[in-house]
PDB file as gemmi writes it, atoms N, CA and C in Angstrom:
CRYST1    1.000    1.000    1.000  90.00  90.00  90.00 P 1                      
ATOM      1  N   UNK A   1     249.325 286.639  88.889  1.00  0.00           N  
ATOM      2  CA  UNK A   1     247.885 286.537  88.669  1.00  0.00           C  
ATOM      3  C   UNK A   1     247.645 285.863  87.312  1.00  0.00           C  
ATOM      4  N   UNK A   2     246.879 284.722  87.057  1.00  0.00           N  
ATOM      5  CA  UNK A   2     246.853 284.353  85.870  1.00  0.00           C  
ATOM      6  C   UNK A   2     245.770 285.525  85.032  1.00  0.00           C  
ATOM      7  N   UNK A   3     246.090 284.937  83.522  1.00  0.00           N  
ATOM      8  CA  UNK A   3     245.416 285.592  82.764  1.00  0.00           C  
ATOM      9  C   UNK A   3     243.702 286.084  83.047  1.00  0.00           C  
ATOM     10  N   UNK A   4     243.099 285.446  83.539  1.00  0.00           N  
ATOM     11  CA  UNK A   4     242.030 285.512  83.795  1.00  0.00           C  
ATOM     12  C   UNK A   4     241.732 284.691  85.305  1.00  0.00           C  
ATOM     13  N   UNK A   5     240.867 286.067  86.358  1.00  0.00           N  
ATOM     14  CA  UNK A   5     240.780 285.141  87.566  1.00  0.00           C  
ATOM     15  C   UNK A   5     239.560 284.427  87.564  1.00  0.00           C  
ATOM     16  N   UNK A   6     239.201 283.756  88.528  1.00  0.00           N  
ATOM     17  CA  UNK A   6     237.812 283.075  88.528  1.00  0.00           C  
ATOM     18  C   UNK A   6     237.222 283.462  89.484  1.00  0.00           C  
ATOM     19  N   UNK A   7     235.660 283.860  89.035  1.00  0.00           N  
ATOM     20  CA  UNK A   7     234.947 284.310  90.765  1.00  0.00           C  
ATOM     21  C   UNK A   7     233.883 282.760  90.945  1.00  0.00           C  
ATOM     22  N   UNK A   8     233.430 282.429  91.734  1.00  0.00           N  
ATOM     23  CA  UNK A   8     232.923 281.806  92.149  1.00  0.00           C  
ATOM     24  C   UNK A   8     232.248 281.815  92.805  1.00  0.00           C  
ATOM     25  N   UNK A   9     230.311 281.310  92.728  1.00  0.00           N  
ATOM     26  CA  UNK A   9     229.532 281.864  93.697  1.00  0.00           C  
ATOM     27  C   UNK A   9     228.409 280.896  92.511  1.00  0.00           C  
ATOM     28  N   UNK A  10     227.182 281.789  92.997  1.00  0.00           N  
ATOM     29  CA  UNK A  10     226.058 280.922  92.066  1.00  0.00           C  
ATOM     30  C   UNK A  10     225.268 282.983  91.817  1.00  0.00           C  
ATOM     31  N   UNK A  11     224.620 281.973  90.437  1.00  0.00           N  
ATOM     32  CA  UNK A  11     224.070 283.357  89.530  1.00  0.00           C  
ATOM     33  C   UNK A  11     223.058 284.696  90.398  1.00  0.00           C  
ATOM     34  N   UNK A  12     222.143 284.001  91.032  1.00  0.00           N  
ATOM     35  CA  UNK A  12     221.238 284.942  91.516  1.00  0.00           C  
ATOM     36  C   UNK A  12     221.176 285.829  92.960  1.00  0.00           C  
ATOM     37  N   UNK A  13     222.496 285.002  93.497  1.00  0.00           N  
ATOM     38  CA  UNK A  13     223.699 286.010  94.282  1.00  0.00           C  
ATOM     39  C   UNK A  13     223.388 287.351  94.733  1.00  0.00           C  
ATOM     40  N   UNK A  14     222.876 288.290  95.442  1.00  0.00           N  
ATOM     41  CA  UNK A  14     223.365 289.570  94.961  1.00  0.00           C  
ATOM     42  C   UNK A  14     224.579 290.032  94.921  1.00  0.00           C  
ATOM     43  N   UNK A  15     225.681 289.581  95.953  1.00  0.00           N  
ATOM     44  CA  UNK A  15     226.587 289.970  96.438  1.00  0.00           C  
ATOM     45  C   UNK A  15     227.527 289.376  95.297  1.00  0.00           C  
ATOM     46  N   UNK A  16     227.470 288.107  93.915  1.00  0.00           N  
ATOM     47  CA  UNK A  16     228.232 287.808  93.267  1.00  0.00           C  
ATOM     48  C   UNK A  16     227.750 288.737  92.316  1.00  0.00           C  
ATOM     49  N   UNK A  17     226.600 289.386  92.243  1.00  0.00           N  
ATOM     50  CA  UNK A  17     226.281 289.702  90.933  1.00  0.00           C  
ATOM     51  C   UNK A  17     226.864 291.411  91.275  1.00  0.00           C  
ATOM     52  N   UNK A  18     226.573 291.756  92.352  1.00  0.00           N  
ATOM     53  CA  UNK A  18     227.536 293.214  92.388  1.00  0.00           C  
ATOM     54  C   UNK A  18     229.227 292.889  92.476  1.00  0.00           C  
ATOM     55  N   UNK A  19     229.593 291.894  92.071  1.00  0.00           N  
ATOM     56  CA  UNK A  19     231.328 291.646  92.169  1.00  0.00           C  
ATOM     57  C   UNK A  19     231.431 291.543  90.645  1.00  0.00           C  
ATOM     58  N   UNK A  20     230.454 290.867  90.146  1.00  0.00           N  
ATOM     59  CA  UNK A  20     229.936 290.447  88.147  1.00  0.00           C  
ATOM     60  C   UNK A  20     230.762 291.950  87.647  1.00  0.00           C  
ATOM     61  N   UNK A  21     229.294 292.831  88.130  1.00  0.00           N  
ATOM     62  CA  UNK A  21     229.146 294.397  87.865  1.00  0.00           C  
ATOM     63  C   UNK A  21     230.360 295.208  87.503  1.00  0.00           C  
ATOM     64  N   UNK A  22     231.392 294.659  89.200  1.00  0.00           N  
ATOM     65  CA  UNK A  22     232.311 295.688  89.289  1.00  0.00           C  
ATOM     66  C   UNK A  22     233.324 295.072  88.303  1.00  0.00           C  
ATOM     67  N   UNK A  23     233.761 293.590  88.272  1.00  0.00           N  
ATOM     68  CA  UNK A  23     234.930 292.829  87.276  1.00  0.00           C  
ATOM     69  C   UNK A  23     234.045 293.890  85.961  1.00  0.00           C  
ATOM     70  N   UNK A  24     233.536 293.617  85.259  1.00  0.00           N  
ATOM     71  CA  UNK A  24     232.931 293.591  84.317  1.00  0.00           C  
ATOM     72  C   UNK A  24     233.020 295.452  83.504  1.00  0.00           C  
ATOM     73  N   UNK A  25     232.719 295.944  84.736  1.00  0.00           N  
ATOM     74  CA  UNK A  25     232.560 297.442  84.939  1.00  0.00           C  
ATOM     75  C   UNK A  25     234.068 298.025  84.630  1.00  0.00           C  
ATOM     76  N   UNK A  26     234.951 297.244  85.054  1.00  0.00           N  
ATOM     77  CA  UNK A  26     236.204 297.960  84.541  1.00  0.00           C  
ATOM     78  C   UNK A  26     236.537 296.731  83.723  1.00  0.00           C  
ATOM     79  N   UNK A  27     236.326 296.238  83.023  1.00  0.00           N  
ATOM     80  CA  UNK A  27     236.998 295.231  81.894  1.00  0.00           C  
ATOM     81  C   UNK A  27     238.207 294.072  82.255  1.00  0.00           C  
ATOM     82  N   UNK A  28     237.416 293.829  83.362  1.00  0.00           N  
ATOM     83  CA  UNK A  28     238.526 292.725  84.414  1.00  0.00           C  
ATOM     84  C   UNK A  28     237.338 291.450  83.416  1.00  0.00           C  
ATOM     85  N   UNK A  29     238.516 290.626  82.486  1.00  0.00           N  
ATOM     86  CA  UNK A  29     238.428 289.404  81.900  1.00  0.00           C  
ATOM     87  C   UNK A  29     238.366 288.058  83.407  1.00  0.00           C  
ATOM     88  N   UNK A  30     237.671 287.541  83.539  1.00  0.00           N  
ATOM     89  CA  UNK A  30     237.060 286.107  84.590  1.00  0.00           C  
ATOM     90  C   UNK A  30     236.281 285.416  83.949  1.00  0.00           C  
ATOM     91  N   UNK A  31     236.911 284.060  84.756  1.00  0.00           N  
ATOM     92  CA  UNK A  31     235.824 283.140  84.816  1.00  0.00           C  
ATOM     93  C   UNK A  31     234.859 282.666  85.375  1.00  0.00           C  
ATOM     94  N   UNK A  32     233.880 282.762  84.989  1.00  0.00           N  
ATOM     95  CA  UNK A  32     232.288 282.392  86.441  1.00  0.00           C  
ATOM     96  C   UNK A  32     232.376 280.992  86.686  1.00  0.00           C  
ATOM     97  N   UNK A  33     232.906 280.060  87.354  1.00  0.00           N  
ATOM     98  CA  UNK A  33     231.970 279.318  88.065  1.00  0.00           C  
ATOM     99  C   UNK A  33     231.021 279.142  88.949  1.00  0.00           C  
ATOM    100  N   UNK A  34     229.779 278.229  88.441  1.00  0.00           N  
ATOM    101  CA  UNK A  34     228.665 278.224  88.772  1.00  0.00           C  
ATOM    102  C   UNK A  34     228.958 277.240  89.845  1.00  0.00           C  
ATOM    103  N   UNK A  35     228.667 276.879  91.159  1.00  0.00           N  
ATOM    104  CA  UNK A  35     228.826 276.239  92.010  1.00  0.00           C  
ATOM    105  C   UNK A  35     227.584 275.295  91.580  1.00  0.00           C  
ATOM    106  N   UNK A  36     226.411 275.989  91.261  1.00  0.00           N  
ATOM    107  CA  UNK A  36     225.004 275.103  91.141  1.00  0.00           C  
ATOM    108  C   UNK A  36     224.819 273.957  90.149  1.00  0.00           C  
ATOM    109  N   UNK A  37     225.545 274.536  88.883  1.00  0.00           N  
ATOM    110  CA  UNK A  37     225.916 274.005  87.790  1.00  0.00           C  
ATOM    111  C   UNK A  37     227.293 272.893  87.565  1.00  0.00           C  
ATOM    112  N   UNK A  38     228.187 273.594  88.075  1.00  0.00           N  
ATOM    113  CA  UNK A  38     229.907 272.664  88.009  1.00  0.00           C  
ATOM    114  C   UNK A  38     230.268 272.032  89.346  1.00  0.00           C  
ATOM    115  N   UNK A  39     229.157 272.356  90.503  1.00  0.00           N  
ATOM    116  CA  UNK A  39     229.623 271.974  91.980  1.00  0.00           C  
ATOM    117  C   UNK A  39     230.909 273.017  92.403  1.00  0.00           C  
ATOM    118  N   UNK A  40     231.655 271.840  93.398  1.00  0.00           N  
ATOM    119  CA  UNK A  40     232.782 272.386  93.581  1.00  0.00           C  
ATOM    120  C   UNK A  40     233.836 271.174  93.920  1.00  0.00           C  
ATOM    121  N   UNK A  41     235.159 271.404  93.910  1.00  0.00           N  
ATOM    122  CA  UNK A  41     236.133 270.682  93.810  1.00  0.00           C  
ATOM    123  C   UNK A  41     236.581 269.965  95.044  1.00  0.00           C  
ATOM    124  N   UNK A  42     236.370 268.760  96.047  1.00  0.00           N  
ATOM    125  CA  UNK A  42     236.897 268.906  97.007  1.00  0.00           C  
ATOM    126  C   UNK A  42     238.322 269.226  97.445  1.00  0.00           C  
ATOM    127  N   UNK A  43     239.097 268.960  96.588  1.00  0.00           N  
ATOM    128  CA  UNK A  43     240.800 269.158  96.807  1.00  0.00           C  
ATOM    129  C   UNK A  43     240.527 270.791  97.223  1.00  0.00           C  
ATOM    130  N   UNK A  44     239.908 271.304  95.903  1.00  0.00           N  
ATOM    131  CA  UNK A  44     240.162 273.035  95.750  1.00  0.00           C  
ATOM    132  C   UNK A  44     239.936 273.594  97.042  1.00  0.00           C  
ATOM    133  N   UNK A  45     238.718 272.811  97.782  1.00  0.00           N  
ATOM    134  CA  UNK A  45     237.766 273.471  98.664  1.00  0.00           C  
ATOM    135  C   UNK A  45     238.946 273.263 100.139  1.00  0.00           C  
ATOM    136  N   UNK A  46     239.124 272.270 100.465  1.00  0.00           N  
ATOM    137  CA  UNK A  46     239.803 271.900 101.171  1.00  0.00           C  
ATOM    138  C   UNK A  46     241.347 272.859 101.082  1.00  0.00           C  
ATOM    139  N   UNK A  47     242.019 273.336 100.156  1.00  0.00           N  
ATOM    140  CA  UNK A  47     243.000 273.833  99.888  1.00  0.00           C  
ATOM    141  C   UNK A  47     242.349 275.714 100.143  1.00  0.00           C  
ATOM    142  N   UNK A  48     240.945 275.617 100.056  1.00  0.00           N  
ATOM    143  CA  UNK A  48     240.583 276.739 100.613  1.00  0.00           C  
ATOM    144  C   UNK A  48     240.863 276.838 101.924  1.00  0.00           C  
ATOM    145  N   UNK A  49     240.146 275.936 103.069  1.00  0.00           N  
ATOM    146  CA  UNK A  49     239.970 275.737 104.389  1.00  0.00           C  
ATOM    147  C   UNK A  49     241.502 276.090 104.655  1.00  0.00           C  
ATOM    148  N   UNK A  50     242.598 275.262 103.924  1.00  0.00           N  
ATOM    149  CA  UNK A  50     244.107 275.622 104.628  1.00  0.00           C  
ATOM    150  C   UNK A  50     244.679 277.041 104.566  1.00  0.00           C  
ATOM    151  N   UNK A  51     244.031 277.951 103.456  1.00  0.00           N  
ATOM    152  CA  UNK A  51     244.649 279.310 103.492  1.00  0.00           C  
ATOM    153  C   UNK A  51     243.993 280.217 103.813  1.00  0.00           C  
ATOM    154  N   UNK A  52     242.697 279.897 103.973  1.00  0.00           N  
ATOM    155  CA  UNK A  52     241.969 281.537 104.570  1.00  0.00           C  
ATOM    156  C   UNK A  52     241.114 280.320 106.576  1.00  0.00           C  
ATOM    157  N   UNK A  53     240.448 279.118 106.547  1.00  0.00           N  
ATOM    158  CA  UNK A  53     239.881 278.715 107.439  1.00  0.00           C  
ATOM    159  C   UNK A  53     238.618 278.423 107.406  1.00  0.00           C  
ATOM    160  N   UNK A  54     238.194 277.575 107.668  1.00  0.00           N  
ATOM    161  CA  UNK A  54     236.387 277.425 107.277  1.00  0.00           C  
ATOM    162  C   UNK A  54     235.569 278.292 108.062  1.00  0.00           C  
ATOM    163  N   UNK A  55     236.097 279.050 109.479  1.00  0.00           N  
ATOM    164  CA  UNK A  55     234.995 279.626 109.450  1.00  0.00           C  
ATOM    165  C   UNK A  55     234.954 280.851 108.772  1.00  0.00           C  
ATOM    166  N   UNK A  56     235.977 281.528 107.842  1.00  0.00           N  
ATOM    167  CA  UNK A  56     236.024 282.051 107.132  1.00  0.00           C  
ATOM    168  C   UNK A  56     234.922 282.046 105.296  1.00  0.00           C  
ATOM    169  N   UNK A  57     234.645 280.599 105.269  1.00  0.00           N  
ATOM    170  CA  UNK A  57     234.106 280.059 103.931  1.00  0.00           C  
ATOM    171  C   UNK A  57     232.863 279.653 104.027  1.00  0.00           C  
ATOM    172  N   UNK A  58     232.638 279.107 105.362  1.00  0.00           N  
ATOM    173  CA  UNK A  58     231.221 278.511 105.729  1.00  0.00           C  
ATOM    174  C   UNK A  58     230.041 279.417 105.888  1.00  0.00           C  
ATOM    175  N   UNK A  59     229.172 279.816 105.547  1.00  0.00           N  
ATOM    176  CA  UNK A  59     227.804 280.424 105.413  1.00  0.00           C  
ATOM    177  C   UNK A  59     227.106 280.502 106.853  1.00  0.00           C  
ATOM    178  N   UNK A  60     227.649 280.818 107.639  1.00  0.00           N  
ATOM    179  CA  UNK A  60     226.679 280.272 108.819  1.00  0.00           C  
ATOM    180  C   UNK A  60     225.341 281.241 109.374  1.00  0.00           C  
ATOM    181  N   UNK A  61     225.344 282.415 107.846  1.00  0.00           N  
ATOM    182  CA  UNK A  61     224.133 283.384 108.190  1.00  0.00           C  
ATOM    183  C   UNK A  61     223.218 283.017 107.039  1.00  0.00           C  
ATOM    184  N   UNK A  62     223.520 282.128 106.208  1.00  0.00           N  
ATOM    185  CA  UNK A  62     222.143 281.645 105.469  1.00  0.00           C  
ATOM    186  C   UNK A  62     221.412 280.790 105.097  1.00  0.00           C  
ATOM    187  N   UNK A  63     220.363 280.447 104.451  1.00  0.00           N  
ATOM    188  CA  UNK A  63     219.190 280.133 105.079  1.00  0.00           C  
ATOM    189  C   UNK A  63     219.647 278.705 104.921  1.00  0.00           C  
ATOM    190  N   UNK A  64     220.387 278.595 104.451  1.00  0.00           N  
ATOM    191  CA  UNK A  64     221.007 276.611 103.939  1.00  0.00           C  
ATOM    192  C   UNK A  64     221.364 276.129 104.932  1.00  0.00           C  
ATOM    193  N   UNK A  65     222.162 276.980 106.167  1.00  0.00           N  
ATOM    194  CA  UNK A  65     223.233 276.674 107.230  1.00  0.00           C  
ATOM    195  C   UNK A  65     221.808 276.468 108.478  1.00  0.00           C  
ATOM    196  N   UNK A  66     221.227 277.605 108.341  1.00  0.00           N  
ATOM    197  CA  UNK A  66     220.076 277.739 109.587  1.00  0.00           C  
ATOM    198  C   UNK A  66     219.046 276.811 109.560  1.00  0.00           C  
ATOM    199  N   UNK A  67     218.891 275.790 108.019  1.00  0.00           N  
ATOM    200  CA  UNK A  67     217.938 275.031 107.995  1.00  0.00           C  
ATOM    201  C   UNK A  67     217.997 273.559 108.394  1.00  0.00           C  
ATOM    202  N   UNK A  68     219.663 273.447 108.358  1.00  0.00           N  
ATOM    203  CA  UNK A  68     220.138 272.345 108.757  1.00  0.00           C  
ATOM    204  C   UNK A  68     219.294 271.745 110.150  1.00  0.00           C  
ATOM    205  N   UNK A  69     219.668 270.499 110.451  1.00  0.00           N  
ATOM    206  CA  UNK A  69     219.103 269.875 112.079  1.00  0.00           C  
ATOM    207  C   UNK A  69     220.150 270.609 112.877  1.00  0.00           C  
ATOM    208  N   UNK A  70     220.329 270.560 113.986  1.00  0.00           N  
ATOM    209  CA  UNK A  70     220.582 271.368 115.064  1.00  0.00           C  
ATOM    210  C   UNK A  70     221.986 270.022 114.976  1.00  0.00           C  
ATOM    211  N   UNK A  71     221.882 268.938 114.790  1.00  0.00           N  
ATOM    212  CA  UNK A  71     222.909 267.956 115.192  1.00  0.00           C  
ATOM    213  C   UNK A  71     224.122 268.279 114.331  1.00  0.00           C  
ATOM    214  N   UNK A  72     223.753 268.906 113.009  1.00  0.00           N  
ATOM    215  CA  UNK A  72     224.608 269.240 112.545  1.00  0.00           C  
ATOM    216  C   UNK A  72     225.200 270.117 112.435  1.00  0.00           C  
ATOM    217  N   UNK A  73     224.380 271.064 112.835  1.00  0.00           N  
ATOM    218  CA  UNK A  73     225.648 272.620 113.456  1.00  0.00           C  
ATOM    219  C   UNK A  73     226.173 272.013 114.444  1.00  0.00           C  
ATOM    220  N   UNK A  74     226.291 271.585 115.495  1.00  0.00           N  
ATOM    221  CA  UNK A  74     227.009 271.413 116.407  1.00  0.00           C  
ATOM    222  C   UNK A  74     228.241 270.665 116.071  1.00  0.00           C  
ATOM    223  N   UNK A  75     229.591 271.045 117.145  1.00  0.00           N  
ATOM    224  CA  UNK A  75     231.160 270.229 116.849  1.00  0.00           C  
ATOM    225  C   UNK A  75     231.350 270.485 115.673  1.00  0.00           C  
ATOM    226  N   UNK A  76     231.331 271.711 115.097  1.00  0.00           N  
ATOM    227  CA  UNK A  76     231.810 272.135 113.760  1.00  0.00           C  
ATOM    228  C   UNK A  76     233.111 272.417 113.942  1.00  0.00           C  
ATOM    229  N   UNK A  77     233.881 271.339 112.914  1.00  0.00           N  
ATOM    230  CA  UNK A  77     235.427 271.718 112.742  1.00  0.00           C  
ATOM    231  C   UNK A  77     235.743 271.601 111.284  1.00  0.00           C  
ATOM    232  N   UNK A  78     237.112 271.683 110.389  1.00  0.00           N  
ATOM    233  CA  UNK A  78     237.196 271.634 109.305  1.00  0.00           C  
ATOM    234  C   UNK A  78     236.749 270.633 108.732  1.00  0.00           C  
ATOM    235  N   UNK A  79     236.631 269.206 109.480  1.00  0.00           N  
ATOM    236  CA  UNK A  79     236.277 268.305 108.154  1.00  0.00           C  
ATOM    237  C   UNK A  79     234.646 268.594 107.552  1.00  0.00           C  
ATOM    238  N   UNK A  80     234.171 268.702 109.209  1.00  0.00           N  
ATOM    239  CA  UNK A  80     232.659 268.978 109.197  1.00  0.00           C  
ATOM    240  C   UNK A  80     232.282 270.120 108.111  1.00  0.00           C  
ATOM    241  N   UNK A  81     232.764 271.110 108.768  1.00  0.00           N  
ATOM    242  CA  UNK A  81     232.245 272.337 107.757  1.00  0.00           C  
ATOM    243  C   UNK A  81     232.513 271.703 105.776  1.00  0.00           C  
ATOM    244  N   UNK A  82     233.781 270.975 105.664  1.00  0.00           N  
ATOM    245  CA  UNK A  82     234.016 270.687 104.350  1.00  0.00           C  
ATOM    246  C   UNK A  82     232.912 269.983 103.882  1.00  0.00           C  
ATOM    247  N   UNK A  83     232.674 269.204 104.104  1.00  0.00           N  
ATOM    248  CA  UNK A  83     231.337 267.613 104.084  1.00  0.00           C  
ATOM    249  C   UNK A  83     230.072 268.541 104.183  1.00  0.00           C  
ATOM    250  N   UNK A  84     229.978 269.844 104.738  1.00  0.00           N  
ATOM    251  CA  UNK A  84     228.822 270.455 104.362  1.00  0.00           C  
ATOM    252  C   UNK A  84     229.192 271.103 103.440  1.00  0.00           C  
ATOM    253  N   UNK A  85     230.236 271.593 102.945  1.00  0.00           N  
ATOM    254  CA  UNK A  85     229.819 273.035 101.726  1.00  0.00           C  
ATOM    255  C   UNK A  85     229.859 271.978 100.638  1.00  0.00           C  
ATOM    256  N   UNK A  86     230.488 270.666 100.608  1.00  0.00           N  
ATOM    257  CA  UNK A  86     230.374 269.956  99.750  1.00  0.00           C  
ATOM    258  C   UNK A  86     229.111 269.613  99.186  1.00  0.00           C  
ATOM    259  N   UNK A  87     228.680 269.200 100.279  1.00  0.00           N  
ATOM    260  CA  UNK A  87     227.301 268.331  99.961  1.00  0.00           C  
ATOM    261  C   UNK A  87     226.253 269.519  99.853  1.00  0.00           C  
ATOM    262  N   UNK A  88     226.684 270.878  99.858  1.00  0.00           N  
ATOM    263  CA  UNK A  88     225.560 272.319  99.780  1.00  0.00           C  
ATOM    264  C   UNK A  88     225.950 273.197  99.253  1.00  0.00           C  
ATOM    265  N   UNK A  89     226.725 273.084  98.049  1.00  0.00           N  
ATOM    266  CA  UNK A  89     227.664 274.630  98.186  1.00  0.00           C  
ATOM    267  C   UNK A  89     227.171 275.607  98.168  1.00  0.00           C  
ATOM    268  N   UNK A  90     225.571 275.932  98.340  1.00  0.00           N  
ATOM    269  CA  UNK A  90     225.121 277.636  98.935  1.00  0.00           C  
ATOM    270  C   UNK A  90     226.054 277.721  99.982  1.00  0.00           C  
ATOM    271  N   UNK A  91     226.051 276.711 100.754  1.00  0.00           N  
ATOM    272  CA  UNK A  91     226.682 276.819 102.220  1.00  0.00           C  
ATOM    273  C   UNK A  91     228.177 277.750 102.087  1.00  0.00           C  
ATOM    274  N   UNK A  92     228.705 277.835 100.839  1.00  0.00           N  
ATOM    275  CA  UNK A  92     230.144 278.885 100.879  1.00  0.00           C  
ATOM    276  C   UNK A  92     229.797 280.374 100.876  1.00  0.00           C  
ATOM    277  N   UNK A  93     230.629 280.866 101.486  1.00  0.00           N  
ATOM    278  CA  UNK A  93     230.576 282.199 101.458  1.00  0.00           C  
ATOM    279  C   UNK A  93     230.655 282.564 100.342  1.00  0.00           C  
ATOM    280  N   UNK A  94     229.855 283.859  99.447  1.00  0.00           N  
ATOM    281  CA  UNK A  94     230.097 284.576  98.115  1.00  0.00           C  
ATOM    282  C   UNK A  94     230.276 285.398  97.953  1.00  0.00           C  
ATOM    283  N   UNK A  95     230.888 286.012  97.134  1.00  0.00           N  
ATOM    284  CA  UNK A  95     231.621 285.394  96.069  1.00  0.00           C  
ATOM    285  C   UNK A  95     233.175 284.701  96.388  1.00  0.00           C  
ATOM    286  N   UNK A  96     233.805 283.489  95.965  1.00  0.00           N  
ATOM    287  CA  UNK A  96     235.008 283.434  96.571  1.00  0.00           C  
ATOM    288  C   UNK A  96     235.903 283.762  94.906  1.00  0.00           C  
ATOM    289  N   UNK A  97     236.694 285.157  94.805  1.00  0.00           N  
ATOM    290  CA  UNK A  97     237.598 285.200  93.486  1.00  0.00           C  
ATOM    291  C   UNK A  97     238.718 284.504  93.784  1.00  0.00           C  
ATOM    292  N   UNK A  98     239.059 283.991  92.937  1.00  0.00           N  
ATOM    293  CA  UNK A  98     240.481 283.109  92.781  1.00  0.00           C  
ATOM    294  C   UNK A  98     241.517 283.950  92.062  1.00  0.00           C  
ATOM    295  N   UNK A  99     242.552 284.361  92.503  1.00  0.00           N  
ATOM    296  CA  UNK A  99     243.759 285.659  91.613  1.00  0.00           C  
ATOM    297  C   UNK A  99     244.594 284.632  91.500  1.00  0.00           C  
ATOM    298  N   UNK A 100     244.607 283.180  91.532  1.00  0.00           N  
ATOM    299  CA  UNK A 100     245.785 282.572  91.197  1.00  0.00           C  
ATOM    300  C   UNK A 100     246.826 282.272  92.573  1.00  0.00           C  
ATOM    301  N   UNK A 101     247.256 283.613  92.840  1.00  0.00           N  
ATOM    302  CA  UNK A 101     248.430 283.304  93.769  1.00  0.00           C  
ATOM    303  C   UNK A 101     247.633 283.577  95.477  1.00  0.00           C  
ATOM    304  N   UNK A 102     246.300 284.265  95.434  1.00  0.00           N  
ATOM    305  CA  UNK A 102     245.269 284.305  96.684  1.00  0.00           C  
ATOM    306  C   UNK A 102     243.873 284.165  96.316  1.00  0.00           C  
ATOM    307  N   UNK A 103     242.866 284.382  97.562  1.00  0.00           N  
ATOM    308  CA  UNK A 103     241.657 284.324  97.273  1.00  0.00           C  
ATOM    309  C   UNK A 103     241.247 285.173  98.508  1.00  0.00           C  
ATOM    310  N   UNK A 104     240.018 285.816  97.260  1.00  0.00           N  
ATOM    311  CA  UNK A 104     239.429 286.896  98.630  1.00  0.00           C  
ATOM    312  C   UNK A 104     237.755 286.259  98.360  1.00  0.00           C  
ATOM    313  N   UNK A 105     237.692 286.581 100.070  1.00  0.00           N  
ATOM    314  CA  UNK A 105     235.848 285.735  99.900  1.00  0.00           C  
ATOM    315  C   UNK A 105     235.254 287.289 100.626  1.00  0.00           C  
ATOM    316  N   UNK A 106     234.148 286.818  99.792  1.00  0.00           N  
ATOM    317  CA  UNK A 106     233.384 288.226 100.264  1.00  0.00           C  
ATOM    318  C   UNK A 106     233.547 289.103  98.483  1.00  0.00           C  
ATOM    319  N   UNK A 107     232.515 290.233  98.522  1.00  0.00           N  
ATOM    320  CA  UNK A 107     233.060 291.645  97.816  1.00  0.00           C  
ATOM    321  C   UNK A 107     232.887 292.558  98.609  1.00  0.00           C  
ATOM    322  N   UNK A 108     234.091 293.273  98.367  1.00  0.00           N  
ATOM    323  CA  UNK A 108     234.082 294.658  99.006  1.00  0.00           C  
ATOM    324  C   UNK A 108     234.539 295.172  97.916  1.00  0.00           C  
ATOM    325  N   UNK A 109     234.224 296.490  97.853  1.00  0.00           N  
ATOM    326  CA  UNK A 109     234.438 296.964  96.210  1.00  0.00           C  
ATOM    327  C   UNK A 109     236.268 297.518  96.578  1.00  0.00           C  
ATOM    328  N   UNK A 110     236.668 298.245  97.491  1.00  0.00           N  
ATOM    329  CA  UNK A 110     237.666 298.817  98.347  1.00  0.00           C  
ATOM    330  C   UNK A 110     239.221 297.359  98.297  1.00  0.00           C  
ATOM    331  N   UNK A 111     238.111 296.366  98.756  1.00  0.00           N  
ATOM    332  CA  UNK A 111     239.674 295.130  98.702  1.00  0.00           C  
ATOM    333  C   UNK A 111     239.614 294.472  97.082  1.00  0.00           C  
ATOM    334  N   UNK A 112     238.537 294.846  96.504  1.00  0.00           N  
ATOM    335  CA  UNK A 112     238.804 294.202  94.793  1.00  0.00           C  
ATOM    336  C   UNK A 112     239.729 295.392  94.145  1.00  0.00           C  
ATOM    337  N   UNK A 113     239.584 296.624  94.652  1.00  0.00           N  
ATOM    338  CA  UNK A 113     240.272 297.726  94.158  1.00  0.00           C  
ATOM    339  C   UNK A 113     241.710 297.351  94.285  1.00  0.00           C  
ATOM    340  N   UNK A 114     241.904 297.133  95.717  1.00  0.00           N  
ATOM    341  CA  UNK A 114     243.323 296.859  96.066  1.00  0.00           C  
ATOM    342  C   UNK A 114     244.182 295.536  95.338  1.00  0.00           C  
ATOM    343  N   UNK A 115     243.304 294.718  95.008  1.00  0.00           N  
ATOM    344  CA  UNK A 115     243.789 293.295  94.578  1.00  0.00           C  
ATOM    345  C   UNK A 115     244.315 293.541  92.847  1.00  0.00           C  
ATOM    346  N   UNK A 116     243.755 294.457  92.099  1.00  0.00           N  
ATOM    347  CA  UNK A 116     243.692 294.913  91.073  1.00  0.00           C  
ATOM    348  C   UNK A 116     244.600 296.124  90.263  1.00  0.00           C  
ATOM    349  N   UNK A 117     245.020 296.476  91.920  1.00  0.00           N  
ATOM    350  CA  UNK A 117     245.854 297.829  90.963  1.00  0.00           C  
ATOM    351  C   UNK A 117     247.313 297.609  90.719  1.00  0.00           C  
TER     352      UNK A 117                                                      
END                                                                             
């Protein structure tokens, strides 16, 4: 695990800001990237899609994904889903933490426990 992991998400979040809480709450040192502010990386993102799967990363319950045209939800596969979180990154699931050697998307307070002890 490097010295410090990175969570990743955007500020007004709830679900990043209760992951903020809990890092923070026990003195877990991270780095925030702001997706809104720094974007996101395509290599990184793409190197996401290969170890967890896009429909794992892709947002497809909020309001960014549902507002889209209908042409573009449809025939969703990895490149597709990539070319959207790119060009939207609300469109990623949040929070995604980076531990270096994995990544967990989502918070659950139960699997940050486990990743940590």
């Amino acid at each position: 695990m490097p010295a410090s992991p990175t969570l990743y998400g955007i500020p007004n979040c709830d679900t990043v800001k209760k992951a903020r809480v809990w890092l923070g709450g026990r003195g877990i040192d991270y780095v925030f990237h702001d997706y809104k502010k720094q974007g996101v990386d395509a290599d990184k993102l793409h190197n996401w899609v290969a170890e967890l799967g896009w429909e794992v990363l892709l947002n497809r319950a909020g309001t960014t994904f549902r507002a889209l045209p209908e042409a573009d939800k449809q025939g969703l596969d990895s490149e597709k889903a990539v070319a959207l979180m790119l060009a939207n990154p609300s469109m990623i699931k949040r929070p995604v933490l980076d531990l270096g050697d994995r990544r967990i998307v989502g918070f659950k307070p139960e699997i940050y426990e486990m990743a940590f002890s």
